[in-house]
C-alpha atoms as one frame of an Amber mdcrd trajectory, in Angstrom:
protein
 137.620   6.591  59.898 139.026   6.063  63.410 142.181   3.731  63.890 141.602
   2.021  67.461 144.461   1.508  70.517 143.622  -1.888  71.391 143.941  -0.698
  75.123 140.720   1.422  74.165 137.859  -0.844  74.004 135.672   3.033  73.820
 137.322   4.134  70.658 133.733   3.881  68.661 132.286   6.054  71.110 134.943
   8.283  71.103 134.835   8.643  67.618 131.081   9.525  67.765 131.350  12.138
  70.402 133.785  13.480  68.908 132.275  13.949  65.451 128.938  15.552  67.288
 130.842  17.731  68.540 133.179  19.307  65.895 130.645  19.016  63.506 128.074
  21.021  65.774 130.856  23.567  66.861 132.403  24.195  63.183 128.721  23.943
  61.677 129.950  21.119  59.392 132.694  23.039  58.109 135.320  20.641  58.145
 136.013  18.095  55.441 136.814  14.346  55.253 137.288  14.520  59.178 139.151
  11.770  60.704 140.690  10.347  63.985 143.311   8.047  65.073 143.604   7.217
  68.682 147.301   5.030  68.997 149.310   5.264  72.482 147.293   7.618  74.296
 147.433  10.320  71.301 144.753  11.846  69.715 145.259  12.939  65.942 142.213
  14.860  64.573 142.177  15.298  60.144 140.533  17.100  58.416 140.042  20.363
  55.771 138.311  23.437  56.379 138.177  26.908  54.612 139.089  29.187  57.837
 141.736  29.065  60.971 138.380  30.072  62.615 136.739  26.922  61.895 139.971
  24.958  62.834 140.112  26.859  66.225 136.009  25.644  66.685 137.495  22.187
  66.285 140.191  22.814  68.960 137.409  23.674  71.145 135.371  20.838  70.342
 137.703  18.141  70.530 138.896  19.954  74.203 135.256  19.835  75.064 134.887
  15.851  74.830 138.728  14.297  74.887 140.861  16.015  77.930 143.519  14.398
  77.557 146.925  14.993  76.285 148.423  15.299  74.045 146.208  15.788  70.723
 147.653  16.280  67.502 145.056  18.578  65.692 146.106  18.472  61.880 143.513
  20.845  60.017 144.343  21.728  56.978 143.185  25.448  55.986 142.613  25.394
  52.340 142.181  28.836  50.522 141.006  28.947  47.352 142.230  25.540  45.468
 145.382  25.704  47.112 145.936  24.003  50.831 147.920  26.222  52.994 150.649
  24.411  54.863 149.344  24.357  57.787 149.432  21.837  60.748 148.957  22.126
  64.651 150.428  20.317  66.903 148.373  21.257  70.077 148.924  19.731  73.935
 148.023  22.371  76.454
């Protein structure tokens, strides 16, 4: 699911290169991925088993979207239990 910026006619496109890319990177590791593109932000959802995995996204969303800032919200779930964990990543 991708929310669109209405200033971002390319959203759909966005979206796709996106998914390629994370999902070739993280060898379909991540779960339920999502994106919302609103004011300029990226926010990239998802669940995944491993911080290495989440770190593959990182890299693959860096690969197609260069700009800042991206909120990458990956949540590392161990077990049955999610871990609390959520990046907030603008290099």
């Amino acid at each position: 699911m991708f929310v669109e910026d209405p200033v971002r006619p390319d959203c759909e496109e966005l979206e796709r290169a996106l998914e390629r890319e994370i999902v070739q990177r993280a060898w379909s590791r991540i779960r339920r991925l999502r994106f919302k593109l609103a004011e300029g932000r990226l926010t990239v959802r998802g669940y995944t088993s491993s911080y290495y995995v989440k770190q593959l996204a990182l890299a693959a969303v860096r690969e197609v979207y260069c700009s800042d800032p991206v909120d990458l919200d990956i949540q590392v779930i161990s077990g049955s239990r999610p871990c609390a964990v959520q990046g907030h990543h603008s290099s």
